[in-house]
C-alpha positions in Angstrom: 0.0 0.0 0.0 1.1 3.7 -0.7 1.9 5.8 2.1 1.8 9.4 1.7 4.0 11.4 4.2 3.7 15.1 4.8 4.0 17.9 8.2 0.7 19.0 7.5 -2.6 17.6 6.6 -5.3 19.7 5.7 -9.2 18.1 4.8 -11.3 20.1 3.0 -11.2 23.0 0.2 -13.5 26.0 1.4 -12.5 29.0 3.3 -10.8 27.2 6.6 -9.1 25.0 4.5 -7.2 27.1 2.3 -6.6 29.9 4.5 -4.9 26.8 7.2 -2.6 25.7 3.8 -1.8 29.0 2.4 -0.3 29.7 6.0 1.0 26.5 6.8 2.9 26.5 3.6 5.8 28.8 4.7 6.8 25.9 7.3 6.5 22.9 5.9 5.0 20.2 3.8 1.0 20.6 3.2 -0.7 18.1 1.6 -4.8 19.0 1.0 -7.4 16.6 0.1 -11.2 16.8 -0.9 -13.6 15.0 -2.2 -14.5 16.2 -5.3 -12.8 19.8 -6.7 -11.3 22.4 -5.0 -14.6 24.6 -5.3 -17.4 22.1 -4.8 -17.8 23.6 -0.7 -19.9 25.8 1.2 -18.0 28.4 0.9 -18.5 29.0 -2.4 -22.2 29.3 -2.2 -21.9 32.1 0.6 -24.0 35.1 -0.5 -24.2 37.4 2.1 -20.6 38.2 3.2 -18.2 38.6 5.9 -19.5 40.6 9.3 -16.4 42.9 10.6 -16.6 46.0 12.0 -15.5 48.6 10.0 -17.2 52.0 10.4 -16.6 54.4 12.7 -20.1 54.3 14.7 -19.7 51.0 14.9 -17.8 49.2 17.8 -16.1 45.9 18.8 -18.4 45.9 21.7 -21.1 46.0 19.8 -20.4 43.4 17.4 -19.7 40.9 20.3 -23.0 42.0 22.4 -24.8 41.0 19.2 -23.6 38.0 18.6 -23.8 36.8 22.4 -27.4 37.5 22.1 -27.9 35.3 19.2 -26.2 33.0 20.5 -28.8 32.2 23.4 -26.7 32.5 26.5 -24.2 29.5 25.2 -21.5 31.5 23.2 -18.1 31.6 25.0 -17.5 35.3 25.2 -14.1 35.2 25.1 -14.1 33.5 22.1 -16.4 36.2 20.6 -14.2 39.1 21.7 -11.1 37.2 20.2 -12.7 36.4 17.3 -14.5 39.7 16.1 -11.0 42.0 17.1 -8.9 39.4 15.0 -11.8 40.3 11.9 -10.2 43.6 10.4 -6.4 42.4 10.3 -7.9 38.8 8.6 -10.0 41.2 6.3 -6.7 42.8 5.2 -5.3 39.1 4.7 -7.9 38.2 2.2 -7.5 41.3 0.0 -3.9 40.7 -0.3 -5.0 37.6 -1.9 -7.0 39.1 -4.3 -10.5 39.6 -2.6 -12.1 43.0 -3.7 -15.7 44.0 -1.6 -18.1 46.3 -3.0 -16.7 49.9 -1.8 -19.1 52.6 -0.6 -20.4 55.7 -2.6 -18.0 57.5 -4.3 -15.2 54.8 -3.5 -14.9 55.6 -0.1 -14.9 52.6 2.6 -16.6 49.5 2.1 -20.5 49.3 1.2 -21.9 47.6 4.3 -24.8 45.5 4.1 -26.8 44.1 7.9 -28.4 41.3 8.2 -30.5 39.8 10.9 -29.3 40.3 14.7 -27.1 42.7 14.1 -27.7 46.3 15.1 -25.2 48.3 12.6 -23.8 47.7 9.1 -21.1 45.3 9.2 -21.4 43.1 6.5 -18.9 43.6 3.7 -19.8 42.0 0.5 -19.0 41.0 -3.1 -22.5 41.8 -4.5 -24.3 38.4 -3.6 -21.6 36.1 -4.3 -19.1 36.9 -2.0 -18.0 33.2 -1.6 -17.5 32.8 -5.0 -15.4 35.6 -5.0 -14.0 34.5 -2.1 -13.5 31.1 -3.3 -11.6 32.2 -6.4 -9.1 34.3 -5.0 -7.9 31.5 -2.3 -8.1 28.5 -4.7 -6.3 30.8 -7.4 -3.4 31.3 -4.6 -3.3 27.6 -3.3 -3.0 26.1 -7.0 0.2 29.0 -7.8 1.9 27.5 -4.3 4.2 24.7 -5.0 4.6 24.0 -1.5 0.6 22.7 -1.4 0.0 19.7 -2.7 -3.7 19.4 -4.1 -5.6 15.8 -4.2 -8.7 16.7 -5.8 -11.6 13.8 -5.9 -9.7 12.5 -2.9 -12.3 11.0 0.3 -10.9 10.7 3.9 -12.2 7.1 4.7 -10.9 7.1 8.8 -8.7 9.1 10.5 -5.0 6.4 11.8 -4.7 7.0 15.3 -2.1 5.2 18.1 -5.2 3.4 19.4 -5.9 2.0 16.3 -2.4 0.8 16.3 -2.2 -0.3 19.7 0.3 1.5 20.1 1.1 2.7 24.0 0.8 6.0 25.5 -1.8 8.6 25.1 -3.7 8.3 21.7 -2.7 10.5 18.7 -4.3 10.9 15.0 -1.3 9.9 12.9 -2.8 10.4 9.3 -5.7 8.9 7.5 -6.7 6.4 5.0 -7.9 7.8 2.2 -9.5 7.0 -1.1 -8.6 8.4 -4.6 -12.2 8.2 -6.4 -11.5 7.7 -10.1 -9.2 5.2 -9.6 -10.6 3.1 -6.3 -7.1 3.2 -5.0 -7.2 3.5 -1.0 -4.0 4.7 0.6 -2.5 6.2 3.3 -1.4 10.0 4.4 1.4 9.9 7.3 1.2 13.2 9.0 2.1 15.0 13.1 -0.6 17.4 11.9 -4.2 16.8 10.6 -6.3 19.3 10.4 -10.4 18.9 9.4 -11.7 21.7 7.5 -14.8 19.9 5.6 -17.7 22.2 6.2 -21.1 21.4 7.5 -23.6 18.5 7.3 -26.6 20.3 5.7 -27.2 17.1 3.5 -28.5 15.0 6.5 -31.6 16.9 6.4 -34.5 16.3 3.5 -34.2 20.5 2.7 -31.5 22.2 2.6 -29.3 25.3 0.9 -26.1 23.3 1.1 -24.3 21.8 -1.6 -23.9 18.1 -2.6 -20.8 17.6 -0.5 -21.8 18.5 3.0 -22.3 15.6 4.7 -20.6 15.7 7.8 -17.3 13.9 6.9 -15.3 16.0 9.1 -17.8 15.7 12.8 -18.3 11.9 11.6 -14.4 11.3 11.4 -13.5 12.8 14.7 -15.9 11.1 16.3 -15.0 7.5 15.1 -11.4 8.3 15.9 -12.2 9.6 19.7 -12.3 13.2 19.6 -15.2 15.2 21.5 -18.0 16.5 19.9 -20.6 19.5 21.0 -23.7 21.3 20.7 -24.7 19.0 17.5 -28.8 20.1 18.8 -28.0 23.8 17.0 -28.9 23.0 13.4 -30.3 26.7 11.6 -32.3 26.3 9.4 -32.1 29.3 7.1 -35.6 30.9 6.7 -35.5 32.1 3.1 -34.9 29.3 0.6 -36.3 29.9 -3.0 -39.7 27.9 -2.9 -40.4 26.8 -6.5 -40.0 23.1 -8.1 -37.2 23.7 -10.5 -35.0 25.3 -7.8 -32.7 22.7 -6.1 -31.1 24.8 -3.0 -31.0 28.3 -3.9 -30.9 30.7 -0.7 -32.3 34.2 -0.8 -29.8 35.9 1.4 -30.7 37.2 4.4 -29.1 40.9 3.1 -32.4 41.1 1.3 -33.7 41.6 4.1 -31.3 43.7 5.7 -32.2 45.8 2.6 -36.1 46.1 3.8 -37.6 43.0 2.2 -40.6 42.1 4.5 -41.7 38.4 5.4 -45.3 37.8 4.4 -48.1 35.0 4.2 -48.6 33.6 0.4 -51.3 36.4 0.3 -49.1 39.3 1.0 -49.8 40.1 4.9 -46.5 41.1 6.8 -46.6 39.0 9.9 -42.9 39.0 11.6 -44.1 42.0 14.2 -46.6 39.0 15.8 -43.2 37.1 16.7 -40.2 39.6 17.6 -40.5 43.8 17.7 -37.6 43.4 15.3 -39.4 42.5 12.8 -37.7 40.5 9.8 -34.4 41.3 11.2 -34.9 39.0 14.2 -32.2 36.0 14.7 -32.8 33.3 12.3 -34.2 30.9 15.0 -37.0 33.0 15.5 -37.8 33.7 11.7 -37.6 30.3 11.0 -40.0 29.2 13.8 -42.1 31.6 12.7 -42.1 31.1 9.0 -42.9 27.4 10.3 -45.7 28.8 12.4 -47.9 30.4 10.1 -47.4 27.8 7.0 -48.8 25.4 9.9 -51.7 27.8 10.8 -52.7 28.9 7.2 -51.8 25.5 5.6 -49.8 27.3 2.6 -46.9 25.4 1.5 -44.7 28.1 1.6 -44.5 32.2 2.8 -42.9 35.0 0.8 -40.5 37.9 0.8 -41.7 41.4 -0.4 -38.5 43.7 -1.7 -40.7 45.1 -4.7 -40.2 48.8 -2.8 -36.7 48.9 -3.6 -37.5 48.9 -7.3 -35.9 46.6 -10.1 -32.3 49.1 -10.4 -31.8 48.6 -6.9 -32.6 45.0 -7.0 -30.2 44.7 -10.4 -27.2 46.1 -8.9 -27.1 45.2 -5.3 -28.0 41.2 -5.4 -27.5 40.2 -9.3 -27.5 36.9 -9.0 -30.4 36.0 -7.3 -32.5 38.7 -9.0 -31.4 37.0 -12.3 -31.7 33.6 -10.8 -35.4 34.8 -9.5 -36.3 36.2 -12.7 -35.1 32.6 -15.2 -37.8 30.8 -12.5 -40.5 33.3 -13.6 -40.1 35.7 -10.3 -39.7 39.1 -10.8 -38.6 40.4 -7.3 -39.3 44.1 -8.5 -42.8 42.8 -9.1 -43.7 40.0 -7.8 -43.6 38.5 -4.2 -40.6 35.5 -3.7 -42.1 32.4 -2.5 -39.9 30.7 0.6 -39.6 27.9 2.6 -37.1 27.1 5.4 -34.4 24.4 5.0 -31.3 23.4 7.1 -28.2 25.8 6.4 -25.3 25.6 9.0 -24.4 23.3 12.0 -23.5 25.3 15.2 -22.1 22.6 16.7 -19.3 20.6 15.3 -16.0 18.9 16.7 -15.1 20.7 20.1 -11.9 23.2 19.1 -10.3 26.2 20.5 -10.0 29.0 18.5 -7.2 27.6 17.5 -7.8 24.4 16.2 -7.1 22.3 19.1 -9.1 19.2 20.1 -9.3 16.8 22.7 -7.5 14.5 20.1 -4.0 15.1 20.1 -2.8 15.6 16.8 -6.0 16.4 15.0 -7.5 20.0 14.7 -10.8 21.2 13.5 -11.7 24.8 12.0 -14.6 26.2 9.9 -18.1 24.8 10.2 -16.3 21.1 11.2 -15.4 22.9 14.6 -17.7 24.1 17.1 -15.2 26.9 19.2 -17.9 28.9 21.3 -18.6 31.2 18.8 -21.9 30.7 17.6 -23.1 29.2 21.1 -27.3 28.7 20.0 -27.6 29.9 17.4 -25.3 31.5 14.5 -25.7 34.9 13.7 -25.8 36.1 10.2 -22.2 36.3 8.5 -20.3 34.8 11.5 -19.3 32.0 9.8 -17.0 33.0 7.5 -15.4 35.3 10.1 -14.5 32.2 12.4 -13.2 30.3 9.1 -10.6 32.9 8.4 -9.9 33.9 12.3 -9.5 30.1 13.1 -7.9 29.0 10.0 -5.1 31.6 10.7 -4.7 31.4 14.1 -4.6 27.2 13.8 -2.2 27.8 11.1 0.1 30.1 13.4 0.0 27.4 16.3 1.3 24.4 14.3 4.4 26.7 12.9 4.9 27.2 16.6 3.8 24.0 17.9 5.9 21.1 15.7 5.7 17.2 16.2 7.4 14.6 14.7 6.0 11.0 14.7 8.3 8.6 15.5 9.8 6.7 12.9 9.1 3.3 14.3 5.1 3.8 14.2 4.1 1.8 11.3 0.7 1.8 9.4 -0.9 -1.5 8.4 -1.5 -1.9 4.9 -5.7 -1.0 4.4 -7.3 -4.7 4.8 -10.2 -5.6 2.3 -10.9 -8.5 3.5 -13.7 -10.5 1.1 -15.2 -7.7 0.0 -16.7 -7.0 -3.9 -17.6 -5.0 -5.6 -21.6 -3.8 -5.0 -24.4 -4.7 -7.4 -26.7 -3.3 -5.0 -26.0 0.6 -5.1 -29.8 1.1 -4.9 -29.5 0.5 -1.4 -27.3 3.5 -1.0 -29.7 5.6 -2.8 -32.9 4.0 -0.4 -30.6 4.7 3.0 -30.0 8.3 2.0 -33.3 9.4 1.2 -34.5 7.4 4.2 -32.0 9.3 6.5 -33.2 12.6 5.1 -36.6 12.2 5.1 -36.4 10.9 9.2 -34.3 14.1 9.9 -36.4 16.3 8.2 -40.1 14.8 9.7 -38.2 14.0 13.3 -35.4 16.6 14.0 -36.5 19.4 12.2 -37.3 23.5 13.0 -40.1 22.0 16.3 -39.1 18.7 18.4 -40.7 16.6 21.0 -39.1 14.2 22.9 -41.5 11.3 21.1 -40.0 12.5 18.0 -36.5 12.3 18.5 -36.4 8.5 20.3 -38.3 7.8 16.8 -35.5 9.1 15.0 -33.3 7.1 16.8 -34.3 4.4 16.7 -34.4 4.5 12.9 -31.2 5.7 12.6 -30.0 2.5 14.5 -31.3 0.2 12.1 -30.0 1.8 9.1 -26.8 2.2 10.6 -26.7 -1.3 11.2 -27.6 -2.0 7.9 -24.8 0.5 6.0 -22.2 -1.5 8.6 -23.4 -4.5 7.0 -22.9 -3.3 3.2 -19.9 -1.2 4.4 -18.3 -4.5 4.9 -19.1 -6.7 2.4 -18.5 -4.2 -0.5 -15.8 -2.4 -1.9 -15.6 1.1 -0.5 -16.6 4.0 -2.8 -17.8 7.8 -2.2 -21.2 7.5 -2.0 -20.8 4.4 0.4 -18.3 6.7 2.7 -20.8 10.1 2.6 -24.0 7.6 3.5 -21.9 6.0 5.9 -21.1 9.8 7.3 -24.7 11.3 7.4 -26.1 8.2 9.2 -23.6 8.6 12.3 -23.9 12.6 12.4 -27.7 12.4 12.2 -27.5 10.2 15.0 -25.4 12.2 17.2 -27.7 15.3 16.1 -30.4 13.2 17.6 -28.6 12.2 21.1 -27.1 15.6 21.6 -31.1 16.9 21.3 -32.3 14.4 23.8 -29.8 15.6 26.3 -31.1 19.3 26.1 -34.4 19.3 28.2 -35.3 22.9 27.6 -35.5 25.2 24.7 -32.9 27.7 23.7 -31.9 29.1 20.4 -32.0 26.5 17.3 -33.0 24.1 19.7 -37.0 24.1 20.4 -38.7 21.1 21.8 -42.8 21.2 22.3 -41.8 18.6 25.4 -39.5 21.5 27.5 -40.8 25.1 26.0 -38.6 27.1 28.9 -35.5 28.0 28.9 -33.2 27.1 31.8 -31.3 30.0 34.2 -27.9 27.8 33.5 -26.7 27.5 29.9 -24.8 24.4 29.3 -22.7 23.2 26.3 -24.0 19.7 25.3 -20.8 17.3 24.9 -20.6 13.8 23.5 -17.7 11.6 24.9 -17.3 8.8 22.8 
C-alpha cells in the first residue's frame, strides 16, 4: 500500500481550508485533500458576506453583544471578543489575496450591508456572491503554491490513530486512509498534523441550501477516531430558501432583508411583528419558527419575501444573482412576491476546538463549520461563519508553525485490509438509506421537536446504521458508500445531543420543555 508522508494535513477545500494551507505553507509540507474539486464547498455558495466592523459608529463591543445575544446565553464570550477584534487584520489578509468588496459611494470605505441580529452595518460584500469571489481568489493562490499539494476527488475514509495501532501512550491521530475516487485506490497519508476543514452537514436533512458535498465527513471522522463532539442540537435552518420546483437549494440571502424586504403569508400580509419587535431582522431561530408557524396555521406550503419597494435598479445592482436567478424561475422580485420555505443551512455545533484548532485529540484539529469553538453558542448569527473560518484557519495555522511534532519513525501503518469484500451490485441501497436518512431528519429533527420525535429518530437511525455496517463491509468502498456511511452517524449524534437538552434555547426548540433554563450548558458527546 502507498503511504503518503507530509507535516501538515489539511481536509477540506472551502474557506478554513485554504486559508490553514496558504499559512501552513511557509513551514513545511501541506498536503490538501477533498472529495471532489477544489470549489465544490460551502464556501463557495456564501452570498451574504463577511460581518467585521468597520465604520466608525460602529464598535467591537457592539459586534460581540450582538452575537452573544444570538447566540442564546451559550456563546463563549471570550471566544467572541477574540474572534470579532482578530476580523479587520484577517480582512486585510484576504484582499492581499485578491478579494475586492463592494466599496461605498463614491469609492470611499466598504459598502456595508446588515443582516438579521445585528444592530449596525457590518457586513462587507461582493454583491451576492461573495463566496464565489472568495472562493476564487484563495483557490487561485493555493494552485500557484508549489509547496501545497492538491488531491482533488480524494475521500478521507478514517482518520490512523495510536489506538488504532495499539500502540502505547496517550492516543494521537497519525494520518488517515484515504481513497482516490477515479481510480478506487485507498492509501495512506502519514502526518504529526491533521487538520479537518470539511464544512457542515446540511445534507443529512431532506431541505437544505447546502451543496452536494456537506455531509458531515469531518464531525463523523473525529468522532470515530475519539475526539469530542458539542452542541450538534443547534442546526439553523435558514428561513429564506427559494420555494419553487425547479430550484434545487437556492438561498435568498438574508441581506435582502437587511435591505427592507418584508416576510409575508402567500397572500401578502406582513406578519414577523406578531413574533419579535424586530421585525424580519430577528435571529434566524425565531424567523424560521415563525415562517414554520404560520405555513402550519394557514396551511400554505410556503410564505414570501416582499422587496418590490426597492424597485428593479436597486434590485439589479445590489444582489445580481439572485435577482437574475429569481427572474429565469418566472419571479420578478421588482414585481412579484418570492415564495420561501425554510431548509437546514449551518451546523452550530461541530467537533469541540479552540479558536485555535485544538481538540481533545492530540494531533488532529478542526476549523470552519467542522469545529464548534464557542462562537456561535445557539444559534449562529448572520455572516459569522466566514469570520470564524478565516480567524480560526489563521490562528490554527500560526499554532502548528509554533507547535511542531514529529512522529516517530518506528510507528508503522498496516497496509488498508479488504478482507472478502466486492464490488456492490446493489448501489440502490445506497440511494434508499440516504433518502430514508433525510426524510427521518427532516419529519423527526426538524425547525419543532418533542421528545417522542427524536427516540423515533433514533431508533431508525440504529437500524439503518446497522444496515450500512453490514454493506460497508461486504463491498468495496466507494464515495457514495463513505458520505452515506457519514450522514447516518452525524444524524444520530444530532439526535442524542437533542435528547440531552431538556429545555428550549436558540436552534433548539422542543414542544416537550418550552422554557429555557437559568444555566446555559454546552452539550458534549464523549465517545
Amino acid at each position: 500500500m502507498r503511504i503518503e508522508s507530509c507535516e501538515f494535513f489539511v481536509v477540506g477545500s472551502g474557506m478554513a481550508g485554504l486559508v490553514t494551507a496558504l499559512n501552513l505553507a511557509p513551514h513545511g509540507n501541506v498536503l490538501l485533500v477533498t472529495k471532489r474539486k477544489l470549489n465544490d464547498c460551502n464556501t463557495n455558495f456564501a452570498q451574504g458576506g463577511i460581518s467585521c466592523v468597520q465604520d466608525a459608529g460602529d464598535s467591537f463591543d457592539e459586534h460581540v453583544a450582538d452575537t452573544l445575544d444570538a447566540g442564546g446565553g451559550l456563546c463563549n464570550e471570550q471566544v467572541v471578543r477574540t474572534i470579532v477584534e482578530d476580523g479587520p487584520a484577517r480582512i486585510k489578509e484576504l484582499e492581499s489575496y485578491g478579494v475586492v468588496f463592494a466599496a461605498g459611494k463614491e469609492g470611499g470605505g466598504y459598502d456595508l450591508g446588515r443582516e438579521g441580529g445585528h444592530s449596525k452595518r457590518r457586513i462587507l460584500h461582493a454583491g451576492d456572491i461573495t463566496g464565489e469571489r472568495i472562493e476564487e481568489a484563495l483557490v487561485r493562490r493555493v494552485r500557484d503554491d508549489s509547496r501545497i499539494r492538491v488531491c482533488e476527488d480524494t475521500m478521507v475514509i478514517d482518520l490512523i490513530t495510536l489506538q488504532f495501532l495499539r500502540e502505547p501512550g496517550e492516543n494521537r491521530c497519525l494520518g488517515a486512509y484515504v481513497l482516490d475516487v477515479p481510480s478506487g485506490e485507498i492509501y495512506a497519508v502519514r502526518a504529526p498534523h491533521t487538520i479537518l476543514a470539511t464544512g457542515g452537514c446540511g445534507k443529512v436533512y431532506q431541505y437544505t441550501c447546502n451543496p452536494d458535498v456537506a455531509t458531515g465527513d469531518g464531525i463523523a471522522l473525529g468522532w470515530r477516531a475519539g475526539a469530542k463532539v458539542a452542541n450538534l442540537e443547534f442546526i439553523q435552518f435558514h428561513p429564506t430558501c427559494l420555494f419553487h420546483p425547479q430550484a434545487k437549494r437556492f438561498l435568498i440571502s438574508e441581506a435582502v432583508r437587511g435591505e427592507g424586504a418584508e416576510l409575508t403569508d402567500a397572500d401578502g400580509t406582513p406578519f414577523m411583528k406578531k413574533y419579535d419587535p424586530r421585525g424580519a431582522l430577528a435571529p434566524r431561530d425565531i424567523v424560521a419558527r415563525a415562517i414554520d408557524s404560520e405555513m402550519k396555521r394557514t396551511g400554505a406550503p410556503y410564505c414570501c419575501l416582499d422587496i418590490r419597494a426597492k424597485g428593479r435598479t436597486f434590485l439589479e445592482k445590489r444582489f445580481p444573482k439572485i435577482y437574475g436567478t429569481c427572474l429565469s424561475f418566472g419571479i420578478d422580485m421588482a414585481t412579484d412576491l418570492v415564495p420561501i420555505v425554510p431548509a437546514a443551512h449551518y451546523c452550530c455545533g461541530g467537533v469541540q476546538a479552540t479558536v485555535d484548532g485544538v481538540t481533545s485529540l492530540p494531533g488532529l484539529y478542526a476549523v470552519g463549520e467542522t469545529a464548534c469553538t464557542g462562537l456561535h453558542g445557539a444559534n449562529r448569527l448572520a455572516s459569522n461563519s466566514l469570520l470564524e473560518a478565516l480567524v480560526c484557519a489563521r490562528r490554527c495555522a500560526d499554532r502548528l508553525s509554533a507547535d511542531r511534532h514529529v512522529l516517530p519513525d518506528h510507528l508503522h501503518i498496516p497496509d488498508w485490509q479488504y478482507g472478502t469484500a466486492v464490488a456492490s451490485d446493489e448501489v440502490v441501497l445506497v440511494a434508499h438509506n440516504w433518502t430514508e436518512i433525510r426524510a427521518c431528519m427532516w419529519d423527526y429533527v426538524g425547525i419543532v421537536r418533542t421528545d417522542k420525535r427524536l427516540a423515533r429518530a433514533l431508533r431508525r437511525l440504529a437500524n439503518l446504521r446497522k444496515e450500512i455496517r453490514e454493506y460497508y463491509f461486504d463491498y468495496l468502498v466507494t464515495q457514495d458508500t463513505l458520505e452515506l456511511r457519514n450522514l447516518a452517524l452525524v444524524g444520530e449524534l444530532i439526535v442524542r445531543s437533542a435528547q440531552l437538552r431538556k429545555e428550549s434555547r436558540g436552534l433548539h426548540y422542543t414542544l416537550d420543555y418550552p422554557e429555557t433554563k437559568r444555566l446555559a450548558r454546552d452539550t458534549v458527546l464523549i465517545r
